[in-house]
Steps between C-alpha positions, in 0.01 A plus 500: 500500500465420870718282711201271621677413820550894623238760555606839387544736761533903423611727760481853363862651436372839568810643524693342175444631083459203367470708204893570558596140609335258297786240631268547849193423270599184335640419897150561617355294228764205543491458832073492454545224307448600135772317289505774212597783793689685202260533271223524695647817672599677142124444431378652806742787453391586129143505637550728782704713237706705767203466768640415844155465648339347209809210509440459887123419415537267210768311720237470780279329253788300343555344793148395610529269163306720276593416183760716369295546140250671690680738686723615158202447338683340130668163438706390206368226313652342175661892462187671516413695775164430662303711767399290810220651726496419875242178570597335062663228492858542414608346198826258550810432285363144491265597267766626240521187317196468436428816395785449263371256368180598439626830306680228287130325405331825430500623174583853386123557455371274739250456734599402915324484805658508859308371807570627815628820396601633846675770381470488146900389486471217262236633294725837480843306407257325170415860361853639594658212257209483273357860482250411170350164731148561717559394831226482763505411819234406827507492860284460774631773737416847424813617639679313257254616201637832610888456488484319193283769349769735570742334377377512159281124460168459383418349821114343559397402913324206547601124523715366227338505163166596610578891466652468192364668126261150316694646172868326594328160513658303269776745391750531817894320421596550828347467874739536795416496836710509861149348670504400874671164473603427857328214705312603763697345745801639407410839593626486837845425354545880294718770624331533828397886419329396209169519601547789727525713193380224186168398484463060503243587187828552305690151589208274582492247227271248661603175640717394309585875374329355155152631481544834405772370222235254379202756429751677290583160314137423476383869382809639276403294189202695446712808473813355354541452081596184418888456526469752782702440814427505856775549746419523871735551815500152741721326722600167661403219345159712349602411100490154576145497660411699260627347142144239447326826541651658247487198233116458559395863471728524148856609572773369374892575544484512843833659615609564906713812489730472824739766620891508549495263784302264300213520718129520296342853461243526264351277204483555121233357264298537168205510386436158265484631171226297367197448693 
């Protein structure tokens, strides 16, 4: 992560191994402005795997604010590795809860669906805890498709549900989705690299960052079994606008999942059981 108030400047140490002085590396790093300098560095080294030249490049694109997924090309996430291809969206440790959570609603057997793949890493974590479960997946981007595909998912491109198999309708216990959920005019306010690297198709929720979230309300019951659940990534105060919604269209239970700092990060609900 960038200090947003410094821009990373590299001047090339020609003349120093980093490979021999990682303590320069993490210095480098540091004084950058990345805020995990020590682990960021032991990365970089394992990648370059003894490579003096190879480190000195993937530091040059470190500190133009690529992210750092792309250049190791892997991130960890929920203990399962997960390949990340330049130009996908890299999945975040925000999303861990609710990827948690959604193993815990999906039966042994079961059937899930995960919008907005980007790499594939939710949809990979559900058939890493549930190995017997179908889990498909869409997204739009075809770069995306791709990474997923190689990690392992039954990925579909196209928008949402629309590329998806007829057969799950009806018969699906879980959809998940980290869907573009900021408001448009909030996207000034990311990381400032963020769109030097990330396209806005990824983050763009609309207005009020809600109408992406509400096509998935409004189209998962056709796919979802009765007393299936729907749990999507949001923010702010997003459950609240979104909670009459959700009663008209047939969910009930309606729970806000929040993180550590109590702040609101994604929203649980099921499928009324009776019509």
């Amino acid at each position: 992560m960038l200090d947003l108030g410094r821009q990373p400047r590299f001047h090339r140490p020609r003349n120093r191994d980093l490979i021999k002085d990682p303590g320069a590396l993490t210095a480098l790093l540091a004084d950058a402005g990345f805020v995990a300098a020590k682990e960021e560095a032991d990365q970089l080294l394992a990648r370059a795997a003894g490579d003096v030249e190879l480190l000195h490049a993937l530091l040059e694109r470190r500190l133009t604010g690529e992210p750092l997924a792309w250049i190791i090309g892997r991130v960890w996430f929920c203990g399962v590795e997960i390949r990340v291809d330049p130009g996908v969206y890299v999945p975040r440790w925000q999303s861990e809860p609710l990827t948690r959570r959604a193993i815990e609603r999906l039966p042994a057997t079961g059937v899930a669906i995960d919008l907005c793949t980007g790499t594939g890493a939710i949809a990979r974590t559900l058939t890493t805890a549930r190995p017997s479960a179908r889990v498909v997946a869409s997204d739009i981007d075809e770069r995306a498709v791709a990474c997923a595909a190689a990690n392992g998912v039954e990925v579909y491109r196209g928008d949402l549900f629309e590329p998806l198999p007829g057969t799950l309708a009806g018969r699906v216990d879980v959809v998940v989705g980290v869907v573009p959920y900021v408001p448009t005019p909030a996207l000034p306010l990311l990381q400032r690299d963020t769109f030097a690297f990330e396209s806005p198709l990824a983050y763009d929720g609309g207005p009020q960052g809600t109408d992406i979230l509400r096509r998935v309300m409004i189209d998962s019951p056709r796919f979802l079994r009765r007393g299936g659940a729907l749990l999507l990534e949001l923010g702010g105060t997003q459950a609240d606008a979104l909670r009459d919604d959700l009663a008209r269209l047939g969910y009930v239970d309606v729970t806000v999942l929040h993180d550590e700092d109590g702040d609101a990060r994604g929203i649980e609900a099921t499928l009324r059981s009776n019509p």
